[in-house]
N, CA, C and O atoms as CSV, one atom per row, in Angstrom:
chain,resi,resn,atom,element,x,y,z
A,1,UNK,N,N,15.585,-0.078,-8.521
A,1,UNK,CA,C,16.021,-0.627,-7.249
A,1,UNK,C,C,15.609,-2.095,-7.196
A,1,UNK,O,O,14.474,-2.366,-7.589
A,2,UNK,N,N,16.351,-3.009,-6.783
A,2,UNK,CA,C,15.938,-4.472,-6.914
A,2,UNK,C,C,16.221,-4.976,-5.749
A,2,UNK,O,O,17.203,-4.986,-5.007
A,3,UNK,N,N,14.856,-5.513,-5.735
A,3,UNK,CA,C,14.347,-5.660,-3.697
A,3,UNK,C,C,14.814,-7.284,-3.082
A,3,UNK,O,O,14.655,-7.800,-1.976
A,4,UNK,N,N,15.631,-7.925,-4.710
A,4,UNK,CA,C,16.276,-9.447,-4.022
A,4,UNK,C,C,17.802,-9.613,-4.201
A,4,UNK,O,O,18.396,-8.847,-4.959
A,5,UNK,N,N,18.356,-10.434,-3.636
A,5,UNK,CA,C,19.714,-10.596,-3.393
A,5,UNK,C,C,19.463,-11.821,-4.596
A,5,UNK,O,O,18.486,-12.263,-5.200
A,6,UNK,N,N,20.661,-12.039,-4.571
A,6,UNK,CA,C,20.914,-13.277,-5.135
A,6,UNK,C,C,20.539,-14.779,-4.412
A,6,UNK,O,O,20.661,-15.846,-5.014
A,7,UNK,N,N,20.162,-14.681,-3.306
A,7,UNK,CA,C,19.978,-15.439,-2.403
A,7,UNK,C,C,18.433,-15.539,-2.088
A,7,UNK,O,O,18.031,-16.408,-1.315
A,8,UNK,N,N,17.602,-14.680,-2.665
A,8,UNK,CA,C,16.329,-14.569,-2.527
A,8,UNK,C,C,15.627,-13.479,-1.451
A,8,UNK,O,O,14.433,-13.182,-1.436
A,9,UNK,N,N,16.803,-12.896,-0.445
A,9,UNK,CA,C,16.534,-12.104,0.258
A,9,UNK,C,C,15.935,-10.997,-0.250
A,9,UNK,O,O,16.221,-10.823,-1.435
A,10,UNK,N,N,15.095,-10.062,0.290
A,10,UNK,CA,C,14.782,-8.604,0.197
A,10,UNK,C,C,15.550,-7.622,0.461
A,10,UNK,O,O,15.443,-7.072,1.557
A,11,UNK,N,N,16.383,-7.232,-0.372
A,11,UNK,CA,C,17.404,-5.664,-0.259
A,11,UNK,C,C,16.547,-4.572,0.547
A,11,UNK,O,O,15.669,-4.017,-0.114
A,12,UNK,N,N,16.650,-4.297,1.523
A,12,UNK,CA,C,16.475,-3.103,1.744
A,12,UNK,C,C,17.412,-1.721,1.833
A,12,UNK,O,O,18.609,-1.965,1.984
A,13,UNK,N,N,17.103,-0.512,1.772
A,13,UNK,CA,C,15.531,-0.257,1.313
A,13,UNK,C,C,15.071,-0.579,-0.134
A,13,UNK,O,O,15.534,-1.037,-1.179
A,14,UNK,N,N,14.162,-0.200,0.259
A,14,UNK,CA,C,13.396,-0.650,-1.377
A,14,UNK,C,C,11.999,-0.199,-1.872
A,14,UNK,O,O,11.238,0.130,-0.962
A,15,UNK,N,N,11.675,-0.145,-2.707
A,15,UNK,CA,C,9.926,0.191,-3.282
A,15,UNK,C,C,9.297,-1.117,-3.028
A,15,UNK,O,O,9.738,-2.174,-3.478
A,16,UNK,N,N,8.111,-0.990,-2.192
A,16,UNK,CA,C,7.069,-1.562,-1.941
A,16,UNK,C,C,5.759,-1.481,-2.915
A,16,UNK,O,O,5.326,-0.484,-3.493
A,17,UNK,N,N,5.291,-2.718,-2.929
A,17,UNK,CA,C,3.935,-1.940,-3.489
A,17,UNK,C,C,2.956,-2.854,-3.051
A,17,UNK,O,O,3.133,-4.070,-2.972
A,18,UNK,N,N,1.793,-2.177,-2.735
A,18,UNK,CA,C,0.319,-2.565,-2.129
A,18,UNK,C,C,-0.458,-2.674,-2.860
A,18,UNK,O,O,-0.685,-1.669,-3.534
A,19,UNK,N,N,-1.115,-3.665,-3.079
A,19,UNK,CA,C,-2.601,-3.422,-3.439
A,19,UNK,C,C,-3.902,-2.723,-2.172
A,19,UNK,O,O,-3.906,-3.038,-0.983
A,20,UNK,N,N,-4.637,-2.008,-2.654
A,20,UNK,CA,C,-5.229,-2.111,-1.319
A,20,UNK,C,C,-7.027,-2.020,-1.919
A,20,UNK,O,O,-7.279,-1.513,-3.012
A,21,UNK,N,N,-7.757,-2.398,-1.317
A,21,UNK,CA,C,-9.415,-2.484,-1.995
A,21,UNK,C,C,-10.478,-1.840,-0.975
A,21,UNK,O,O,-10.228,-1.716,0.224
A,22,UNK,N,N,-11.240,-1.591,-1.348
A,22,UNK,CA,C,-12.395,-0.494,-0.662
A,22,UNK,C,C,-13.306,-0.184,-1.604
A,22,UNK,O,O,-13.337,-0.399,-2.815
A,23,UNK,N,N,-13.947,0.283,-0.959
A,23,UNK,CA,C,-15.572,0.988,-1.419
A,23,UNK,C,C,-15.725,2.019,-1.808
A,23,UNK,O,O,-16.634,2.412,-2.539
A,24,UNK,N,N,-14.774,2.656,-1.331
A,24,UNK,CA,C,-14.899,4.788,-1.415
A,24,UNK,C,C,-13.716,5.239,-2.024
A,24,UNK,O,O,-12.708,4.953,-1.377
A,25,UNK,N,N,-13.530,5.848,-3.053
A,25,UNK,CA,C,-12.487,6.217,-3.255
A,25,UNK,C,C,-11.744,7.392,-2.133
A,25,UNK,O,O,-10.604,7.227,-1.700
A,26,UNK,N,N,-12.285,8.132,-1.907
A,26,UNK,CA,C,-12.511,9.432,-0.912
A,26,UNK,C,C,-11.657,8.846,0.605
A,26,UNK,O,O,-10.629,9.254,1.145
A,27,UNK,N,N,-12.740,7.569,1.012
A,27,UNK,CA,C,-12.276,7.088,2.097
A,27,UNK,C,C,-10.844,6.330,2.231
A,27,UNK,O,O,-10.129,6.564,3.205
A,28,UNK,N,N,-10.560,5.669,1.502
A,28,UNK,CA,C,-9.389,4.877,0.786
A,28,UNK,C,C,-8.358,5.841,0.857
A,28,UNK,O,O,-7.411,5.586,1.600
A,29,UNK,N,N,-8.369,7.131,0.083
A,29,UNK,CA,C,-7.535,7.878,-0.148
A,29,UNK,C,C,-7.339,8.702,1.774
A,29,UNK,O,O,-6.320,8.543,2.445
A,30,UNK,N,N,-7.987,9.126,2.024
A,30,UNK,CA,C,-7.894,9.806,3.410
A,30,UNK,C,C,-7.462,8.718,4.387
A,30,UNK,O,O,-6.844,9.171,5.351
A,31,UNK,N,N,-7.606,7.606,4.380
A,31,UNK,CA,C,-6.880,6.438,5.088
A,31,UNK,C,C,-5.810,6.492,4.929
A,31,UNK,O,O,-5.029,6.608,5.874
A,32,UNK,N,N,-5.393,6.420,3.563
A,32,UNK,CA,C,-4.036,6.286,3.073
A,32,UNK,C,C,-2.853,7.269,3.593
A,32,UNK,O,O,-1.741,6.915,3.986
A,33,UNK,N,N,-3.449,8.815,3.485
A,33,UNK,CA,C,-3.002,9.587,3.741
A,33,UNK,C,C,-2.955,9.944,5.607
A,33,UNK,O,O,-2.301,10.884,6.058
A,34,UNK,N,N,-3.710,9.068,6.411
A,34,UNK,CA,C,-3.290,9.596,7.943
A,34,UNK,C,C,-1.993,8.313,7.948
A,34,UNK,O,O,-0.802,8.472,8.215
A,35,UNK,N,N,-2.629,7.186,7.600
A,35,UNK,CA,C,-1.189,5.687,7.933
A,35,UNK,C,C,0.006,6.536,7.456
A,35,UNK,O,O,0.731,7.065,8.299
A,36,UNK,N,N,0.282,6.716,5.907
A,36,UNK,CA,C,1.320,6.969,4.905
A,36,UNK,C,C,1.703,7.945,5.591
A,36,UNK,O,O,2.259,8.643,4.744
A,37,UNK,N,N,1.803,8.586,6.765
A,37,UNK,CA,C,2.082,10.289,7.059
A,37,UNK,C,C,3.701,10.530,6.623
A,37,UNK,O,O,4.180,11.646,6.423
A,38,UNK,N,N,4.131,9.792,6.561
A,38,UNK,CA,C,6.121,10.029,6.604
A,38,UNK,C,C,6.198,10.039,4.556
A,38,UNK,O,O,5.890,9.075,3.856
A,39,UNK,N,N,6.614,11.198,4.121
A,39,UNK,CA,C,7.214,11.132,3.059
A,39,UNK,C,C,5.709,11.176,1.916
A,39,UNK,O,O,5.374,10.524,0.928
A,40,UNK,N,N,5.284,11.974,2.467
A,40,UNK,CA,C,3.865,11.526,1.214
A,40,UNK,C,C,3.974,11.887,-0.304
A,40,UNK,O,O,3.404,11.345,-1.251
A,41,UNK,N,N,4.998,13.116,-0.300
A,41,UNK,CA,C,5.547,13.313,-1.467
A,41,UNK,C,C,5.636,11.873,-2.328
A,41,UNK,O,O,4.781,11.576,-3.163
A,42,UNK,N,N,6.808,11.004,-2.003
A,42,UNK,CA,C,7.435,9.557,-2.253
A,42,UNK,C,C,6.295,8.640,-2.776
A,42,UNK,O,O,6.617,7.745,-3.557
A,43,UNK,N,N,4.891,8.787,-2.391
A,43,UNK,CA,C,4.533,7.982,-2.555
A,43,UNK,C,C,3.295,7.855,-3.728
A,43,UNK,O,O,2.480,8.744,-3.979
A,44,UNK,N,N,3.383,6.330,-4.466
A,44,UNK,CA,C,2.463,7.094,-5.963
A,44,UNK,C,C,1.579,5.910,-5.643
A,44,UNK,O,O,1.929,4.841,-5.144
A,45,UNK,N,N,0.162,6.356,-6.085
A,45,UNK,CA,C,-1.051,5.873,-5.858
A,45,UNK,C,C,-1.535,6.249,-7.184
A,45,UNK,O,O,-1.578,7.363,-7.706
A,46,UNK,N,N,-1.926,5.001,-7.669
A,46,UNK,CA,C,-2.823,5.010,-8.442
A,46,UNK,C,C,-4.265,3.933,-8.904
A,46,UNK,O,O,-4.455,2.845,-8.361
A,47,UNK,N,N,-4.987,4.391,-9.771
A,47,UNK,CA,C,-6.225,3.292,-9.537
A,47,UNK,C,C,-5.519,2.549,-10.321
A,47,UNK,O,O,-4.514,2.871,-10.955
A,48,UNK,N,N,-6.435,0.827,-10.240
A,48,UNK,CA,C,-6.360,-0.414,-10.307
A,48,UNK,C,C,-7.203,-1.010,-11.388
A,48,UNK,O,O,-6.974,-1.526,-12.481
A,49,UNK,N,N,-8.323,-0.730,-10.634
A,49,UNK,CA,C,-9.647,-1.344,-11.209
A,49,UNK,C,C,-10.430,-1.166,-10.314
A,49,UNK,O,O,-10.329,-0.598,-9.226
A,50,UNK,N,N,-11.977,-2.160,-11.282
A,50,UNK,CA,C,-13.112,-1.932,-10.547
A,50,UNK,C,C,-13.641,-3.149,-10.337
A,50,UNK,O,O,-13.393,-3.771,-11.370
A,51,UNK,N,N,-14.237,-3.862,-9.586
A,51,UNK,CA,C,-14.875,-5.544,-9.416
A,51,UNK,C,C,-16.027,-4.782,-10.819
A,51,UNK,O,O,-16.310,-3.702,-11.338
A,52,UNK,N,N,-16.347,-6.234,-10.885
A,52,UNK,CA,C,-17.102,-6.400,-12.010
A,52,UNK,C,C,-18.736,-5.401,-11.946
A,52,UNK,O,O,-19.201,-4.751,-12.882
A,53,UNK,N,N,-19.247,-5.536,-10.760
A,53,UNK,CA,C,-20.705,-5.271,-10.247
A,53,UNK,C,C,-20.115,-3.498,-9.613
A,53,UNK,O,O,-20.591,-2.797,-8.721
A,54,UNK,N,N,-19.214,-3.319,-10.310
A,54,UNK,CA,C,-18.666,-1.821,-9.420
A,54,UNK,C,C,-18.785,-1.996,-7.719
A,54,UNK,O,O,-18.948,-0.837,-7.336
A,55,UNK,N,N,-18.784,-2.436,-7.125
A,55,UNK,CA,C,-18.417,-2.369,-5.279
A,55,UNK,C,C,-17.348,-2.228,-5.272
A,55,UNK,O,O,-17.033,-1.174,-4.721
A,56,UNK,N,N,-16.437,-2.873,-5.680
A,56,UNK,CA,C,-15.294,-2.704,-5.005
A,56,UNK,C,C,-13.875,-1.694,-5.790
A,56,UNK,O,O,-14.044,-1.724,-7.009
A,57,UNK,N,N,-13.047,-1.153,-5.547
A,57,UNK,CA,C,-12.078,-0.617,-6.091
A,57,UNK,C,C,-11.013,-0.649,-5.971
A,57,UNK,O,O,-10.772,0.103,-5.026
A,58,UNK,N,N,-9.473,-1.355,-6.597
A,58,UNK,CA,C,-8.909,-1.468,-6.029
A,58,UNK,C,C,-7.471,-0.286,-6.697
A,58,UNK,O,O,-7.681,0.319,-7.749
A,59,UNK,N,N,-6.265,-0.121,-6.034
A,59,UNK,CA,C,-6.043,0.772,-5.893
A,59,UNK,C,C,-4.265,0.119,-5.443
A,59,UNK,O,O,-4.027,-0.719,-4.573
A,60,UNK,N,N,-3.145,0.885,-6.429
A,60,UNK,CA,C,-2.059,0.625,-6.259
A,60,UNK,C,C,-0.831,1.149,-5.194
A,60,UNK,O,O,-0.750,2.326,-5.546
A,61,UNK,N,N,-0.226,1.048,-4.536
A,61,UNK,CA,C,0.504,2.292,-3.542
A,61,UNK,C,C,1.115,1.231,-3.664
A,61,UNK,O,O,0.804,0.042,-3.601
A,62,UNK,N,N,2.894,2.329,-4.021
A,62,UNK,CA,C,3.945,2.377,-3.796
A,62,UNK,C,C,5.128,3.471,-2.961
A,62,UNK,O,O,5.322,4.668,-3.174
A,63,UNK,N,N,5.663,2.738,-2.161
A,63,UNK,CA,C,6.511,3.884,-1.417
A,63,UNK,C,C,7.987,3.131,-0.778
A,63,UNK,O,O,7.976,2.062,-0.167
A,64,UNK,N,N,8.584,3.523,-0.919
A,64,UNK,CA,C,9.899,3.218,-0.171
A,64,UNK,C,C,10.235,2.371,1.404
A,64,UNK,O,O,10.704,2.915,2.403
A,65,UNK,N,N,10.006,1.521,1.324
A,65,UNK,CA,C,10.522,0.876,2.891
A,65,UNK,C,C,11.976,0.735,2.909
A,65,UNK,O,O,12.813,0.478,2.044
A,66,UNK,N,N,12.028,1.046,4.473
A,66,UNK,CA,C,13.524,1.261,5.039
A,66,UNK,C,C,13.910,-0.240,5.679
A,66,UNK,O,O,15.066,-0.649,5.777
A,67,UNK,N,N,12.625,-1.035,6.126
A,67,UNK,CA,C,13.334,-2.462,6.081
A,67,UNK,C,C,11.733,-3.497,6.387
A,67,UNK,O,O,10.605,-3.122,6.070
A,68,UNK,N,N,12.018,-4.594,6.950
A,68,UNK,CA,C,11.060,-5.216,6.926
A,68,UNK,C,C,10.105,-5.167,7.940
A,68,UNK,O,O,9.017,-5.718,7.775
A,69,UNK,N,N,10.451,-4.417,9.242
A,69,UNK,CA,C,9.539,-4.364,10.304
A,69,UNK,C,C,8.267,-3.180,9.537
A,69,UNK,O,O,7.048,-3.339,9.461
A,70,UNK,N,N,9.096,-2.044,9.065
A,70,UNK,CA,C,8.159,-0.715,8.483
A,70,UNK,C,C,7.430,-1.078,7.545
A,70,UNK,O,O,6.446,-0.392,7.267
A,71,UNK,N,N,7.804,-2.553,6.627
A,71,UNK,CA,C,6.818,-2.636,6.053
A,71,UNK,C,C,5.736,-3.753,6.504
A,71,UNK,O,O,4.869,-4.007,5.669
A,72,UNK,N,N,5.705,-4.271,7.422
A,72,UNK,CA,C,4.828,-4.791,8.322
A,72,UNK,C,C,4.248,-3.665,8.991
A,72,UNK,O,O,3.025,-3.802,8.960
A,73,UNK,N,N,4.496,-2.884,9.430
A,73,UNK,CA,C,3.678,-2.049,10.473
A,73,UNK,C,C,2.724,-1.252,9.514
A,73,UNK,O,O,1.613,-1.007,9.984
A,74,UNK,N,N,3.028,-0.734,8.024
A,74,UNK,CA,C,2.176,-0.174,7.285
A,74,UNK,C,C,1.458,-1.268,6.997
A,74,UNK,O,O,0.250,-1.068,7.120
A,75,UNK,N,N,1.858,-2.743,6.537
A,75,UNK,CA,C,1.155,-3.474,6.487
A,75,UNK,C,C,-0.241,-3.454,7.347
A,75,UNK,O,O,-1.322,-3.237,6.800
A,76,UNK,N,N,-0.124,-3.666,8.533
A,76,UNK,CA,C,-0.655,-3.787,9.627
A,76,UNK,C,C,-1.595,-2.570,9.999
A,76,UNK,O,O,-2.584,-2.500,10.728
A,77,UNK,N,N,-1.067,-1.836,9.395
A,77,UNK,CA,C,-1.885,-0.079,10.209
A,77,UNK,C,C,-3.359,-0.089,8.825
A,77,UNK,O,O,-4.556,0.180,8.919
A,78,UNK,N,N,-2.554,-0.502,7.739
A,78,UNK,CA,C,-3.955,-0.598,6.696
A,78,UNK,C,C,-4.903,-1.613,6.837
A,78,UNK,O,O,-6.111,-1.409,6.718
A,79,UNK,N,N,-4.311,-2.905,7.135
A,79,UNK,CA,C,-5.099,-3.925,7.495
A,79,UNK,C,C,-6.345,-4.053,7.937
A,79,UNK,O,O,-7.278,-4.801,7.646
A,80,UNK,N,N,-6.061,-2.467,9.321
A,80,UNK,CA,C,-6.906,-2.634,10.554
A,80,UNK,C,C,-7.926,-1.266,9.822
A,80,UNK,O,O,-9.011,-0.910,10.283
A,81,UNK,N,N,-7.421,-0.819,8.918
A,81,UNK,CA,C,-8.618,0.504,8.720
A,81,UNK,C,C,-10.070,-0.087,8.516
A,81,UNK,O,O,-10.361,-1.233,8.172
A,82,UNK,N,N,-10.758,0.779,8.759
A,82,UNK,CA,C,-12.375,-0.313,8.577
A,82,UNK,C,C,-12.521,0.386,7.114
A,82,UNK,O,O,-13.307,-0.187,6.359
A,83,UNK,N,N,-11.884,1.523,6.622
A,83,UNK,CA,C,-12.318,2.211,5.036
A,83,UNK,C,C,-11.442,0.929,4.165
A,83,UNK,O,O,-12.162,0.510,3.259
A,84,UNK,N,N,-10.647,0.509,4.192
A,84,UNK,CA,C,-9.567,-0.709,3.714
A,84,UNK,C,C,-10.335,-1.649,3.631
A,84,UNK,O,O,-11.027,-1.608,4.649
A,85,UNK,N,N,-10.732,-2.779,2.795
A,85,UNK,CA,C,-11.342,-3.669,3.190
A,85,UNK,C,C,-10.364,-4.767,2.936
A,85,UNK,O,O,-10.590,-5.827,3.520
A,86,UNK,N,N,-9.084,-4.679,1.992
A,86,UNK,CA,C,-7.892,-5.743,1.973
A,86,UNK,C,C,-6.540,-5.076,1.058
A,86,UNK,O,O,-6.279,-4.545,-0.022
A,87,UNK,N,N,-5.942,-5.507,2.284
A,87,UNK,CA,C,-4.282,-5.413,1.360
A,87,UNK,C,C,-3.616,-6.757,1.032
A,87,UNK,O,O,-3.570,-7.744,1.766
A,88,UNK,N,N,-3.197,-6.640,0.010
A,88,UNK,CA,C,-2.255,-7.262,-0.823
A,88,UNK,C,C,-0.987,-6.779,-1.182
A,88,UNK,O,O,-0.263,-7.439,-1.927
């Protein structure tokens, strides 16, 4: 699926993908899973890496957006988790 026009626009829908970073794997994942509630099947998570000193973990999610507001609002709903410490 290819998420640009010729024009530079974003096709929707389309596969998204997040970075997202945290401390807990456990917590990260149970975050993921109350925001992500629509379609959880759809969606693939996998690890990333680890910061150097092990704290941090970061962590890949991909899932289907239907346009650009939905992917702002997931944007936004992970942002604010306190288990999340950053999306990308």
């Amino acid at each position: 699926m290819n998420r640009l026009d010729d024009k530079g626009k974003i096709q929707y829908p389309c596969l998204w993908l997040y970075k997202i970073i945290g401390v807990d794997r456990d917590k990260v994942e149970n975050a993921l899973m109350k925001i992500l509630t629509n379609d959880q099947d759809k969606i693939k998570m996998s690890f990333s890496n680890i910061s150097k000193k092990g704290k941090y973990l970061a962590f890949n999610v991909e899932l289907k957006v239907e346009n650009e507001q939905a992917r702002d609002l997931i944007y936004t709903k992970l942002k604010k988790n306190p288990d999340i410490k950053a999306v990308l």
